[in-house]
Structure formats: structure tokens, C-alpha cells
N, C-alpha and C positions, 0 to 999 in steps of 0.2 A: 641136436639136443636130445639127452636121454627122455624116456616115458615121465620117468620120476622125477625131474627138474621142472620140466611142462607144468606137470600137476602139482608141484611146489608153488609156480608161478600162478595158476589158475587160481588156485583156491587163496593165493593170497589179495588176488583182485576180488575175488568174493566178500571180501567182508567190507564192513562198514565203519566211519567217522574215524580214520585215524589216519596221520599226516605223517610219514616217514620221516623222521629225524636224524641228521646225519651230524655228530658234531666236527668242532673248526674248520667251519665255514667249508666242508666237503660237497661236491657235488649233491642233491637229494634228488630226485623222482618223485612228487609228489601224486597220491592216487587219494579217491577219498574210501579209503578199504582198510577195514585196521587189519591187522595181524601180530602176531607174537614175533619176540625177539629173534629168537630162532631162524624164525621163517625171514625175518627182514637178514636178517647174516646170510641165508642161503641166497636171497635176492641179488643182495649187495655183491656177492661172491659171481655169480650167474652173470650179472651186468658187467663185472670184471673184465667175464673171460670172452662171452658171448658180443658185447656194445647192448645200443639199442639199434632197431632198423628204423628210418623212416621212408614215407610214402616219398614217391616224387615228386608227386605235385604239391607239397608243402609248403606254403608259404613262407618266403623268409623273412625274417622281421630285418625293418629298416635299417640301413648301416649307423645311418645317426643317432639310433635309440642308445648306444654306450657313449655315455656321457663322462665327463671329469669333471673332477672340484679341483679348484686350486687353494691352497693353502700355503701362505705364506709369512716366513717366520721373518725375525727380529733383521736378520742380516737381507737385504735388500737384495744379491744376486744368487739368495737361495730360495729355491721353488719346489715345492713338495706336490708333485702330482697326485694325487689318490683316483682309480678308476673307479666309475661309477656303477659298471657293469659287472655284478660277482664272479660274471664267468671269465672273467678278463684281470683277475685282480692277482696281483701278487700281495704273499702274505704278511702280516704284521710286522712278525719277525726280520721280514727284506729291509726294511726300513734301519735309518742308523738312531740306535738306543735312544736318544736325548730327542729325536723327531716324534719319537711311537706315542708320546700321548696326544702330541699336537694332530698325526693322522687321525687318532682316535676320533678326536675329540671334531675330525672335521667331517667323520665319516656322523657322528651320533647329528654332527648341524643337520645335514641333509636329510639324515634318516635313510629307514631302506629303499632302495631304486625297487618302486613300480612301474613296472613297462605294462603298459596295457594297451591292449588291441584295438579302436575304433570301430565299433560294428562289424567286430569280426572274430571267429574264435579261434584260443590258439590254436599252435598246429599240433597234430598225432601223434604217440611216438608209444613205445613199448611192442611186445609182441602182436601179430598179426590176427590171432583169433579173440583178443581180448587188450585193446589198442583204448588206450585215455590219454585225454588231455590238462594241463591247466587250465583252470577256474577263476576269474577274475574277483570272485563272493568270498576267496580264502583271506584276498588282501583286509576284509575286516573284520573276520574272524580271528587273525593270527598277525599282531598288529608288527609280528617282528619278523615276518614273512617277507622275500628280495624274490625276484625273479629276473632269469636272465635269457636276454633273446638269441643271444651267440650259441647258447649250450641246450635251449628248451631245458630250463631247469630251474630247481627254486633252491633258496640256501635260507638261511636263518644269521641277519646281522649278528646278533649278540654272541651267535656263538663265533662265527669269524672274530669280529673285537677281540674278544679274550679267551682266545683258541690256548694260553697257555695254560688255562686251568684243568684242574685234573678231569679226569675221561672217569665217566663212571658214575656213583653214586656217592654221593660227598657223606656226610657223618649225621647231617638232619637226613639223611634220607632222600634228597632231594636228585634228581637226575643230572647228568652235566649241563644238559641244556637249562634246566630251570636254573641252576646255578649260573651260567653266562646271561640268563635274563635278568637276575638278581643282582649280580655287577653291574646291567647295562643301566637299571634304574636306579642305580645307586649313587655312579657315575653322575645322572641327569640329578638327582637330589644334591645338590652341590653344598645347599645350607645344612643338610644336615652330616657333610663329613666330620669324622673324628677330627679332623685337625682346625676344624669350624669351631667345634663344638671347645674345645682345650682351649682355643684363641678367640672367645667369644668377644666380639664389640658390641660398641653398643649403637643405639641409632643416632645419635651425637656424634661419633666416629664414622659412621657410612653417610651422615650428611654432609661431614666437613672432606668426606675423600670424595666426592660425588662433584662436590662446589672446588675442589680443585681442578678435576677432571675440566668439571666443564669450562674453566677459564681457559684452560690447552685447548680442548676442542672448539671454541668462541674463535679463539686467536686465529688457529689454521685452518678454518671454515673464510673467515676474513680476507685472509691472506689466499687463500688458494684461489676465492673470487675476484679478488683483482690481481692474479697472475703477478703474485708479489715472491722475491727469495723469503727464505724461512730463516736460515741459518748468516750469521754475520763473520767476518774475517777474525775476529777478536770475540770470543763467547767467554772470555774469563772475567769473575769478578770485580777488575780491577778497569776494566775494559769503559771508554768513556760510550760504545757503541755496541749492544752484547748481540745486533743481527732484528732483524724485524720481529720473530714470532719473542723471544724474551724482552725486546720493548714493548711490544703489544700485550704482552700478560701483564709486566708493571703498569702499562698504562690501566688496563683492568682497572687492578689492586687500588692504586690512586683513586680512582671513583667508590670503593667500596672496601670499607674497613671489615666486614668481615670474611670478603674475598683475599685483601692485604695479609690478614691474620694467618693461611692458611696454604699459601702459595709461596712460592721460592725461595728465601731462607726461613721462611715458616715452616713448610713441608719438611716429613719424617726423609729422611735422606734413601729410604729406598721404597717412596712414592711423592717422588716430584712429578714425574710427568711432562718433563721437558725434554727428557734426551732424544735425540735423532731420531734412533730406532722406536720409539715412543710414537713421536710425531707421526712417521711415514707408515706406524701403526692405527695411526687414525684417520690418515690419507687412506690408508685403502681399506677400510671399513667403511668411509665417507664414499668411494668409487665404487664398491660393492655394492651397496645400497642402492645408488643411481643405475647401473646397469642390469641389477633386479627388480626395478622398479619400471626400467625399458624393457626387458621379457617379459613382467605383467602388463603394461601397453598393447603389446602383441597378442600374448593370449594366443590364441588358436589362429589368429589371421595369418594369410600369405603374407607374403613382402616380397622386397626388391634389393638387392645386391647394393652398392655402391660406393665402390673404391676407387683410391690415387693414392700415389705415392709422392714420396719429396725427401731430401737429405735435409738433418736437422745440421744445427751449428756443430756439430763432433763429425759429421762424412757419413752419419750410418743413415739408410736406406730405410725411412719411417711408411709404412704402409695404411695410411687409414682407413674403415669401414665405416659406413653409414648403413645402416636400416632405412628402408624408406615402406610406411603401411598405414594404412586407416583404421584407427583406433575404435573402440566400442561405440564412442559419441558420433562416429563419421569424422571425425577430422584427420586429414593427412599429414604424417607423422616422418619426420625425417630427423632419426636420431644418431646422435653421436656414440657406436657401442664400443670401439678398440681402437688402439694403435697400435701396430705388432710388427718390431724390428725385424728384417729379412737380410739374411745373409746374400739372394742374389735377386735378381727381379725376372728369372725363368717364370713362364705359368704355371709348372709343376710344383715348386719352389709355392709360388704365390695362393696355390690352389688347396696345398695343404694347410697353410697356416688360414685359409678362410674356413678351411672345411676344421679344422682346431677351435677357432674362437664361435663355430656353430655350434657345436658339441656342447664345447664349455658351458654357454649360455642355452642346452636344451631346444636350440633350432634343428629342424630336420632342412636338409638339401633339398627333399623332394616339397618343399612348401616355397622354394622361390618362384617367383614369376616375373621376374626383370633383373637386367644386368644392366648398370649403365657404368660407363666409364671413359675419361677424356679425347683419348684416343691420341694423345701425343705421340709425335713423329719417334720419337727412342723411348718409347713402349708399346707404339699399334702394333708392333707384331706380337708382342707378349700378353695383349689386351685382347688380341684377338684369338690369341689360344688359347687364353682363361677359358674366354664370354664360352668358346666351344667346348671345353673341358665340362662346363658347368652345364651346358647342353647335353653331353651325354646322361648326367646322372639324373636332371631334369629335363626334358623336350619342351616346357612351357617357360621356362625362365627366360624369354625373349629381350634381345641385346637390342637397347638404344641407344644411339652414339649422343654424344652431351649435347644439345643444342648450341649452349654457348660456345661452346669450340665450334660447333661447324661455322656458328655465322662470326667466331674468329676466322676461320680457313674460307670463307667466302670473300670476307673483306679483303684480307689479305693477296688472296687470288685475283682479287676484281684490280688492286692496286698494281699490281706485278705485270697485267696485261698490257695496259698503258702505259708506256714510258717515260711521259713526261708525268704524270704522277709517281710512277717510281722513284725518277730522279727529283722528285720537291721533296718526299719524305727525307733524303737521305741531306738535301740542302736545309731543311727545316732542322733537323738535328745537328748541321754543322752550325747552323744559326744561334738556335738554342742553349749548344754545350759550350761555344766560347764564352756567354757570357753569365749561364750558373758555374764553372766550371772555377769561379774564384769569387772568394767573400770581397776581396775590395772593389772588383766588377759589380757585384750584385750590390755593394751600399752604394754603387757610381747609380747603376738601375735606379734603387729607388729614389734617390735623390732626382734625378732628372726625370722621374714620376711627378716627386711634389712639385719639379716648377710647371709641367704640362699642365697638371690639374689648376694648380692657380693660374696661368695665363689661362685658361678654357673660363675658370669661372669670372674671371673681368670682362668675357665676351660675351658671358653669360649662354653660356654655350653648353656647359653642366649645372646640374641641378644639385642646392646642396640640402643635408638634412641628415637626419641620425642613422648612420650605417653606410651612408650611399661616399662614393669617392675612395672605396679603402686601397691601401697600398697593398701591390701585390706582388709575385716574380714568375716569371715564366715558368711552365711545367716542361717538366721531360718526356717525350712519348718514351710508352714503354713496348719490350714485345710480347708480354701473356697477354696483355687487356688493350683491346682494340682501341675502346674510350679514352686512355690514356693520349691518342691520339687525337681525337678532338679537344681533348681538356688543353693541350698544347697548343692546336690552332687557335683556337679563341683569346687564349692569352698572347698570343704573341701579337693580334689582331688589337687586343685591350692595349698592347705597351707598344706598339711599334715605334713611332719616337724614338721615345726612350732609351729603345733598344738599339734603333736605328745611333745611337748621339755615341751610346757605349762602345759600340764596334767602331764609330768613327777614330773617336779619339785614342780606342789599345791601336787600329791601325795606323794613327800619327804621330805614339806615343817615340821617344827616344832614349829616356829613361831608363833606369835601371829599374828589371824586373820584369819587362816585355824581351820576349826573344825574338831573332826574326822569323822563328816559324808561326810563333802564336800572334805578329804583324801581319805576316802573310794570308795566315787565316782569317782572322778581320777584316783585312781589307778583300778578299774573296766577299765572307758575307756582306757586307755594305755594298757590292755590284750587285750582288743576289737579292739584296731587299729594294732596289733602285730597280730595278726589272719587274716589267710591265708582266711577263710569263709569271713570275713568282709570284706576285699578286691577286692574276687573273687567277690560278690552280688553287691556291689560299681561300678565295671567296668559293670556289670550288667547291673544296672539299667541305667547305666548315658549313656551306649547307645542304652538302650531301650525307654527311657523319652526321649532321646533326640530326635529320629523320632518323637513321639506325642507334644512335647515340640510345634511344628510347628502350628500344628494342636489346638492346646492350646490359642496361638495366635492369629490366623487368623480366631477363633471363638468368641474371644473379638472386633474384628471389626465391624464398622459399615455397614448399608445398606449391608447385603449379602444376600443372596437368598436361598431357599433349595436345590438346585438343584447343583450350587456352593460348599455347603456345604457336599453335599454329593459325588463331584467329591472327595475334600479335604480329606473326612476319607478314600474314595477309595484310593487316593496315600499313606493315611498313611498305611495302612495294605499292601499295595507292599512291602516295605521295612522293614516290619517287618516279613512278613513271607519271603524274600531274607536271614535278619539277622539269621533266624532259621535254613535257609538250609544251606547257607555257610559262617556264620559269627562266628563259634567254633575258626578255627583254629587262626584270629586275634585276636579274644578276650582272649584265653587264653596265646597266645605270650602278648598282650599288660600288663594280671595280672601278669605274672613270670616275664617279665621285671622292673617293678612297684614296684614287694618283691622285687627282689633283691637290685634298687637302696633304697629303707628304710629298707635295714635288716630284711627284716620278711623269716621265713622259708618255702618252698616251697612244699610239700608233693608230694612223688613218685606218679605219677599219673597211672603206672601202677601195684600198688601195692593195695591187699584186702584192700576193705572198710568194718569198723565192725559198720554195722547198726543197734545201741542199741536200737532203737520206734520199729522199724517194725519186730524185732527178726531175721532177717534171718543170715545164716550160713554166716561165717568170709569169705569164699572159692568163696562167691556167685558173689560178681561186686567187681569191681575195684575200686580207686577211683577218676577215670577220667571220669567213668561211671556216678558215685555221683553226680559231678559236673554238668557234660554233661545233664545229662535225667531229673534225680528227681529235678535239681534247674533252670538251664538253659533255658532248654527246657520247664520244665512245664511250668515257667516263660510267657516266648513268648508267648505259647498253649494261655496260661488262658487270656492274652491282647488280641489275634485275635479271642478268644471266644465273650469275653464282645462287642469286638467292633461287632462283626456280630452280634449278639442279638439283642445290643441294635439301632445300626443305618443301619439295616437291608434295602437295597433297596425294597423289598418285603413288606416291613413291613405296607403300608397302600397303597390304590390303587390309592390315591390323587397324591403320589408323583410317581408313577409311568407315570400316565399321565401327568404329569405336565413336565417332562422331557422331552417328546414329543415334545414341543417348546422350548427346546435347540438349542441353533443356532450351536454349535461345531462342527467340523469334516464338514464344508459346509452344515448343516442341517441335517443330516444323519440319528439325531433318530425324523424328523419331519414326520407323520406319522396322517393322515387326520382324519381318524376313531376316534382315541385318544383322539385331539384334541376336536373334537366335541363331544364324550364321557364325555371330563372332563368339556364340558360349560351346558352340558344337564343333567348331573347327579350331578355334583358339586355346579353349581352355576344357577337354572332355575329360580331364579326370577331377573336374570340381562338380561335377553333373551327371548324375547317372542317367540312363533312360530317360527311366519314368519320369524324372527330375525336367528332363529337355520338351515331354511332352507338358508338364502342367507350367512349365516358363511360358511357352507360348498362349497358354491359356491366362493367365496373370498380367501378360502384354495386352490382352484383348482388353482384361475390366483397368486396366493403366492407361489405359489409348483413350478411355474413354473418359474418367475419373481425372488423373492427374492434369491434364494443358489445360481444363477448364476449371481447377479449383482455384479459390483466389489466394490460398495459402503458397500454391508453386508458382506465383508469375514474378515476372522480374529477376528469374535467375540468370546468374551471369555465365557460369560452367557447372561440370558436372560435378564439380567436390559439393559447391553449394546445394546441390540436388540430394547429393548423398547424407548433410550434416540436415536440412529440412524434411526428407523421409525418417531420420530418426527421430528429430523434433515433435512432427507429428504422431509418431506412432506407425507408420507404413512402411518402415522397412519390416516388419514383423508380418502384414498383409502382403507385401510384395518383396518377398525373404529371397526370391530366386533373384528377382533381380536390384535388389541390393547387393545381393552377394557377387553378382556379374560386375556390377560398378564399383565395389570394393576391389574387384580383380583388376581392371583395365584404371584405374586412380594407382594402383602401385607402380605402375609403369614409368619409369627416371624419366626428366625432363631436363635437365644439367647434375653436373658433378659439385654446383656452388658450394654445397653444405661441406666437402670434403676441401676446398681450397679456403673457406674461412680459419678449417681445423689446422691445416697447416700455417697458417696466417697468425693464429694462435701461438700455434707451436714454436713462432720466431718469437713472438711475445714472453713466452714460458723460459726457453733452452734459447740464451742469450750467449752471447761470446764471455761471459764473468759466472755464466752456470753449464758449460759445456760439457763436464767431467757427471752429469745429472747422470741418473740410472735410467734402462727403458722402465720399468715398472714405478719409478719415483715420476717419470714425467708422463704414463700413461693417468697416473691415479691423478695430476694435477690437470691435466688435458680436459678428462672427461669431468672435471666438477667444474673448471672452467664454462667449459663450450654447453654441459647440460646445468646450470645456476639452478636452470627454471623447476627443474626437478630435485635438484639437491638440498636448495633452500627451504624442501616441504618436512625435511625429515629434523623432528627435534632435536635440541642437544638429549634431552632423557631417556631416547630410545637409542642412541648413539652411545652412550654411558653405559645403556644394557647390550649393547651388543658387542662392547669393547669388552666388559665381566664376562661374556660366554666364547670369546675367544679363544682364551684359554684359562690354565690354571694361575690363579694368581693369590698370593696371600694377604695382600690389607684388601679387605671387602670393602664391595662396590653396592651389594645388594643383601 
């Protein structure tokens, strides 16, 4: 660079209080040095030819600070990305003609992107003897000031917006910039446009457009909560059924003659507010709402990851997210934030569209601190290259596998060991499916239900009174839910008769409408339910599922903890290794009781067992042994095996420190070293130094203070520790470690919350709605599965956010 450019450049840094202005939305360099035009044209010319240099060790601003909006018009599979990050944006003009006010208008919602640096300054940039940075103090000096992290660079929204306006000095005098300012509030002054002002209504008119509104919005507020269709096969006039959301508005109208007045053929014909696009217009202003309502939840906390996937009723490949974080109150928070169609289920594939809908919703990567996900046999390997994918960008986002799948895959494993339980499950479902597997079987069932119940009660052998005796039918095990397996035993335990009388008679049937295969079948189960093996494995199981059965449950719940979870498998393996030591002698009294009342025969139990697999001599066990050791016993064995494997306290040294702030037994396993073990080794970028030395000072006066207040006893886990430190006021005295137990509470404990969503989801996307859009069944999903938050937001803030949508001509406001 020549002598004379240098000292162009120096002396332009010299001066004071003026903010480089570049118009349509150009690159700027903001310094705070004024200078003349001139001198900024030689700058501008310089940076051309020259760049800028920076330092190497400049810090790069975060990947996830460029953000998007989405904006979405009338037509359902059209999507208007706008980027959020100036330095990243394509211009107005890219846009197709009929879209550009809609960007506009989505870029003025948001306002300018402020990236601002957390206790940190930004980075360096311009020449090396005379090197500035941005100022975080400009953002509210210059309120139409954008800065970008991609480019270190600052832009001016209004003049991007309406970069078509002329360059220069307009006719008041006024610079192009003030003039793109002057558009930009002009824009936002909506009451006072000229074509307001020519079309002026009165507030008579923006009441009755307002009370129409809000009967549409009423309607499918309704409807979207009870996962109802909107639209009916027949929506014309003459129609004796016009579809639920136009029953439901006449229903309205019916109760209120001045609502009647003013809706459907009352309404001006080009504001009714019932068309499709209309609707799905206020479906996703009702979803927006809710899912900026879960980004304020969040706020500044970490969180946790937690996705599955599942095929809706059309074949496509629905990916769900859940948030999982402990909200300002302490409470652990597990929300429903997207559903986001995926063309394949790669992790890379899976990785972007997570790292998409972070953006979208202003989450950064680097703020996760857990992954949890099911870990299904035809996705583990895809689950497992995520959880790692997400580890590179974060090292603290730590991968917990769902509890309730492992002690799915426990069970399952412990059944599969044992043979003769393997082969009962697979006889229990041949049992089972012959006789739901037809409606005149099943009215045969119940009928020979009522006459069991009335012969029992002449015996008086059942007890009668309001509720008690109800008719029932057999359950189906199923293979997601372990439970579905005991809810099976037990009923078929409830009906056996019954059941036993049904199978009799399809096996002795001759009749037209039994085949001989489904004879054969029948008369198969009727040996299988007459066998003393079938019976003995039956009582079996149904009180060995029945201890896990608990545990089954209370792994489907929400908001739990690890630590929670792992008291819960600790009680279930009490009682199952109790069951092994002295639960023989009931269970075999409750099977010989059980044959005898159904007639089955009872086998000398101390008489030789001849065990024809294993070969051994007729002389060798008995067969009370048989029962007892080889079935019984290994049974239990092989459940208390799986369960220590797989939910082993040992098993990772996260959860062993994390227990450490358990508040149970009065604090008893609180334990200082631990503690600060698990904030310095688990989690050192939420802790600086100095931060790590006054934690452990803060455990001293905690150690001391907290076990003996009578405000902390009696808690059960750590969330409840977390929600009564706020209560009290002490997460603010012991701020480090709140925030450590905010950290390890994010941490996934199952995938529940993501299989209710898809559970939903069959609910919503039926086999008579399968043709649905992904953005028409996202926006119905998340008002679904989040009510609790949807139902906070008025119809009249809804009515103003549908007016600032877009441009619209009958006024709302």
C-alpha cells in the first residue's frame, strides 16, 4: 500500500462519532471516527482492492448465531426462507415479485439480527497500526443497526428492505439512508397508509371484522385440540354436512345473534375467513406462538437433544424433536418443538435438519448437554452416528440410551435365554389370536364370561357391587411395550374358562365357517391350556412382569431424572431377587390350586423327571426340581442378570457423580469432592476457574446450611431440590450450584415424550387425512401435544398477530 492511502486511512480513524453508511444493505465497517464523503469513497475503494486483514487468533463467532425465519404463505407447500444473518442474505430483488413484500414484511417482524458476544469483545479487523472493533453500545444508539458474525460486519436493515430506492439525496434533502429509514417507519405505521386513510372504517367495522375473526380462530383452536379434521367431503352450500370447522362456526353463530349477524353468509365475500388457506393461516400463527413461547421457556438454559423417528399413514419418514431443560421456576421441562419430514434416516441427513430447526428457533449446538435416543435395532447404527456427530460440535452433549428401551431389551433378552419361556410367549399368542382374531369368537368369549361370573356368584365365590365383575377380552402382547405382555397374562388368567370353552368348541365345530386349519389350531391351544407346563410358566411370568410391570410405567413418565431412575430399577431387583429366595413355596401352592379349579392334572412333584434334550438318567432330578431350578429359577437368574448389565450403577462415572446431589436419606450421599469432580471434569465450559474455586466454597456453607434446614427434608430427587432452591430464594446464594444441577437434570431419561408424539400423530394423520401436508400436520401436532401452552394465548392477541402478517385490506386494527 502506497504512503498516501496509509494516511487516507489513518486520518480517517482519527476522527470522531460517525458510523459509516453504506447503502442497499452493502457490506459497512463500522468505526466510531467520522470522516467526509470523500475520504469514505477512498476507504470503500482501498477495502475493494486491498480486503481487510485479521489477527489469527480471532475468535470466530458461533456457527449457530445465523439464524432463519420462516415465512409462510397462503399456498401450504410454499416456504420463503429469509436469512437472518446480513452477511448471508440474498437480495430483495432474488425473491419472486408477488413474495417481496411478504419477505419484507417478515424481515421488519424480527427486526435487525443482534449477535452479541457474551462477556466477550468482538473480534479485530482493519489495518494493523490502527485496528477497531465493534461496539455492542451502537446497537442502541442506531436502532436500525444488524451486525453479522460471518463477515465482522455491520449493515443497516432499512436500507437492505428498500435498496430500490434512489441512491443519493432525495428532493427534501434528505440522504438515501434516511430515506430507507423513512419507508421503514412508514411500513410499521400501517394505520396511517394512504390507502387506510381513502378506505377509512369505522370502529363498528373493525369490531364486527375482529368478532368474525375470532369465531374462525375459536373454531380451529377447538378442533386442533381435539385432533379433529377441519375440512368435510362436501363444503358446498347445499351440503347437509359442510366438514367440522364450518359446523362449528354455525354452531357458534346459533348461540349468538350477533356473532350469527356477521359470519358466513353475513360476511363481505372477500372476508369471510373460512377458506383453507385462511385456516392453515391461523394454524400456524397458533404453532408459532407455541414454539416462541418454548424458546422463552429456555432462555439462556442448556438442554438436551431428544429425537425418534416413525412413518405417518402416507410412508414418509416423520422425525420428532423434543427439548428437554429446567425452566426459570426449576421445573424440568420436556417440550414438543418440531416434526421435520426426512427424505432418508442417514445421520448426516438427520443432523442437518436438527442443526435447521436449532437455527430456526435461535438455539446454539454448543448449549446442548445430552442426546438421548431409543436406540432401535434399524436405527442404532444411525443413532449412533448422530449422538457422535453432535459430540464433535459439542464434547458435553453426553448420549444416554432410553431407559425404557434398555429394560425393553433386558426383558426381552432375559425371555429369549430360557426356552421354555420363549416357547410360552409364542404359545400365549397362538392362544390369544385364535380367539380375538374373530368377532363371533369373541361374542362366544363373552357370553361364556357371563355364565362363569353367575355360576361363581351362586357359590358365592365372587363378590358383587358397582363396578366389580365387568366383562372383558383378552389382550394382545404387543412387541414395542414389554407391558403389553403382562396386561395379556393377567387376562387370560381372568378368562381362562372362557377361553378354555371357545377354543373347545371352533376345535369341535363342523360347521360352515371353521376351516381345518383354524380346527387344528384350536385344538392345538386346548392341549396347551390343559398342560400343567403352560400353567406353571403363566403363574411365572405374571409375577415376575408384574414386579417390572411398575417399573415399565414409571419409565413412561415425564420429567424424571437419572438418578430417580435408577433408585426405581434398584427397588425393582429387591423384589425379584426376594421372589427367588422365598417366593417357591406361594407360587407353586397358587399353580396346584389354579389346576385343580380348571381340571388340568397335577404331576407328582416328587417323582423322576425324564429329561429327553439334555440326556440325563430317568433317576437323576425329580420333578419339583424341573420346575424349581431349570425354569423357575433360571427365569429370575436371567431378569436380575440383564437388569445389572444393562442399568448397572457402575456403568458410567457421570451417574455415579451425579448422585452425589441427591438430596435423600437428609443428603447422606452429598459428598464435596464429587460434586466438584463432576462440574470440572463433566461440564468445564459452564465454569471458569475461578468459578470452580468459589463452587467449592458454596458446598462448604451448603454442607452445612442445606441437610439441616427444615425447609429441604423430605425430598425425594434432585428436580425437587432444584424447584425448592428456587422457592426459597437459594439458588441465587448457591448460583454455582444450581446451575451444576440445572446441568445434570437435562440429562434424557427415556424417549416417552417423543413416542406419545408420534402416538398423536396416528391420531392427527389418519388413513381419510393422509394426503395432510408436513407443515399442515406439524402446525396441528405441536398445538395438540403442547394445549398447555397454546391455550394461554388469547383469541385478541391472535387477531393482532394475524393483522401484522401481512398486508391486508378490511381492517383488523
Amino acid at each position: 500500500m502506497n504512503k498516501r492511502k496509509l494516511k487516507t486511512i489513518e486520518s480517517f480513524f482519527k476522527k470522531k462519532d460517525k458510523v459509516n453508511e453504506v447503502v442497499q444493505g452493502q457490506d459497512v465497517h463500522v468505526s466510531d471516527d467520522p470522516c467526509s464523503e470523500s475520504e469514505l469513497d477512498e476507504v470503500a475503494a482501498w477495502i475493494a482492492e486491498f480486503g481487510t486483514e485479521e489477527e489469527e487468533e480471532q475468535e470466530e463467532a458461533p456457527s449457530q448465531s445465523l439464524h432463519t425465519v420462516t415465512g409462510v404463505n397462503s399456498e401450504e407447500t410454499s416456504v420463503l426462507l429469509v436469512e437472518r444473518d446480513p452477511g448471508k442474505r440474498c437480495q430483495i430483488s432474488d425473491y419472486p415479485p408477488e413474495k417481496q413484500d411478504q419477505v419484507i414484511r417478515a424481515y421488519m417482524k424480527h427486526g435487525p439480527y443482534r449477535f452479541e458476544f457474551k462477556n466477550k469483545l468482538y473480534p479485530l479487523s482493519g489495518p494493523k497500526k490502527h485496528q477497531r472493533r465493534f461496539q455492542a453500545h451502537w446497537f442502541k444508539a442506531f436502532p436500525w443497526l444488524e451486525y453479522s458474525p460471518k463477515l465482522d460486519a455491520a449493515f443497516c436493515l432499512p436500507c437492505f428492505l428498500f435498496s430500490k430506492k434512489p441512491v443519493g439525496k432525495g428532493k427534501d434533502g434528505n440522504s438515501a439512508h434516511n430515506y430507507a429509514v423513512q419507508c421503514y417507519d412508514n411500513l410499521k405505521n400501517q394505520p396511517g397508509h394512504i390507502v387506510h386513510v381513502m378506505e377509512k372504517q369505522s370502529d363498528e367495522d373493525i369490531r364486527k371484522n375482529r368478532l368474525r375473526l375470532r369465531a374462525s380462530i375459536d373454531a380451529i383452536r377447538w378442533l386442533a385440540f381435539q385432533a379433529c379434521p377441519f375440512r368435510g367431503h362436501d363444503e358446498s352450500a347445499a351440503s347437509n354436512n359442510q366438514g367440522n370447522f364450518l359446523e362449528m362456526v354455525k354452531l357458534l353463530a346459533s348461540y349468538d345473534d350477533e356473532v350469527k349477524a356477521v359470519v358466513l353468509g353475513n360476511a363481505p365475500g372477500n372476508a369471510k375467513y373460512t377458506s383453507p388457506d385462511i385456516q392453515k393461516e391461523i394454524l400456524d400463527l397458533m404453532a408459532s406462538n407455541v414454539q416462541s413461547a418454548i424458546r422463552d421457556e429456555i432462555g439462556d438454559a442448556k438442554f438436551c437433544l431428544i429425537v425418534d423417528e416413525s412413518r405417518d399413514e402416507s410412508r414418509k419418514e416423520q422425525m420428532g424433536i423434543v427439548v428437554r431443560f429446567v425452566d426459570k421456576d426449576g421445573f424440568v421441562r420436556e417440550r414438543f418443538l418440531e416434526l421435520v419430514h426426512v427424505r432418508d434416516t442417514y445421520s448426516t441427513t438427520l443432523k442437518q435438519e436438527i442443526c435447521s430447526v436449532l437455527s430456526n428457533h435461535k438455539l446454539d449446538v454448543k448449549s446442548i448437554r445430552g442426546q438421548g435416543y431409543d436406540g432401535a435395532s434399524n436405527m442404532r447404527g444411525e443413532w449412533n452416528g448422530l449422538q457422535a456427530k453432535f459430540m464433535e460440535d459439542c464434547p458435553y452433549a453426553y448420549y444416554v440410551h432410553c431407559f425404557a428401551h434398555q429394560l425393553q431389551l433386558a426383558l426381552v433378552a432375559a425371555s429369549k435365554e430360557v426356552t421354555d419361556v420363549h416357547n410360552f410367549f409364542e404359545h400365549l399368542a397362538l392362544v390369544v389370536n385364535t380367539v380375538v382374531s374373530s368377532s363371533k369368537r369373541n361374542d362366544d368369549l363373552n357370553a361364556n364370561q357371563v355364565a362363569e361370573i353367575e355360576h361363581l356368584i351362586e357359590l358365592n365365590e365372587l363378590e358383587t357391587g358397582s363396578g366389580a365383575n365387568q366383562i372383558g377380552t383378552l389382550q394382545c402382547p404387543g412387541d414395542t411395550r414389554w407391558s403389553s405382555h403382562f396386561d395379556s397374562i393377567c387376562s387370560l388368567l381372568r378368562l381362562y374358562k372362557p377361553t378354555f370353552l371357545v377354543l373347545k368348541d371352533i376345535a369341535t365345530a363342523r360347521g360352515s365357517g371353521t376351516s381345518a386349519s383354524g380346527r387344528a389350531k384350536a385344538a392345538g391351544a386346548v392341549k396347551l391350556m390343559m398342560s400343567f407346563d403352560f400353567v406353571f410358566i403363566l403363574h411365572v411370568m405374571k409375577e415376575l412382569m408384574g414386579i417390572t410391570n411398575l417399573l415399565c410405567k414409571k419409565l413412561q413418565q415425564k420429567s424424571q431424572d437419572i438418578v430417580n431412575a435408577m433408585d426405581d430399577v434398584a427397588t425393582t431387583k429387591k423384589p425379584i431377587q426376594n421372589l427367588r429366595d422365598h417366593g417357591w413355596s406361594s407360587l407353586i401352592s397358587d399353580v396346584t390350586s389354579f389346576c385343580k379349579k380348571q381340571d388340568i392334572a397335577v404331576p407328582d412333584l416328587n417323582a423322576f423327571y425324564a429329561d429327553y434334550i439334555r440326556s440325563r438318567a430317568q433317576n437323576e432330578l425329580t420333578v419339583e426340581h424341573h420346575y424349581r431350578y431349570d425354569i423357575f429359577t433360571v427365569a429370575v437368574d436371567q431378569q436380575l442378570h440383564e437388569l445389572n448389565s444393562r442399568f448397572s450403577e457402575q456403568a458410567t462415572e457421570l451417574l455415579v457423580l451425579y448422585a452425589s446431589l441427591d438430596p435423600k436419606d437428609s443428603f447422606s450421599s452429598l459428598k464435596i469432592d464429587d460434586v466438584c469432580l463432576l462440574a470440572s471434569k463433566f461440564y468445564p465450559a459452564d465454569f471458569s476457574e475461578q468459578e470452580m474455586v468459589n463452587l467449592r466454597h458454596q458446598l462448604q456453607h451448603y454442607e452445612l446450611y442445606v441437610p439441616t434446614n427444615p425447609r429441604f427434608q423430605n425430598l425425594s430427587n434432585i428436580a425437587d431440590l432444584c424447584r425448592r432452591l428456587k422457592e426459597t430464594g437459594k439458588s441465587d446464594d448457591y448460583y454455582l450450584i444450581d446451575r451444576l444441577i440445572r446441568l445434570v437434570l437435562t440429562l434424557p431419561v427415556t424417549t416417552a415424550t417423543t413416542e406419545r408424539a408420534f402416538s398423536a400423530m396416528k391420531l392427527i394423520k389418519t388413513r381419510l387425512r393422509s394426503k395432510m401436508g408436513d407443515g399442515f400436520l406439524r402446525d396441528c401436532l405441536i398445538l395438540y401435544i403442547e394445549k398447555e401452552i397454546a391455550i394461554k394465548f388469547t383469541t385478541e392477541s391472535l387477531i393482532d398477530g394475524f393483522w401484522d402478517m401481512k398486508s391486508r385490506r378490511v381492517r383488523l386494527k
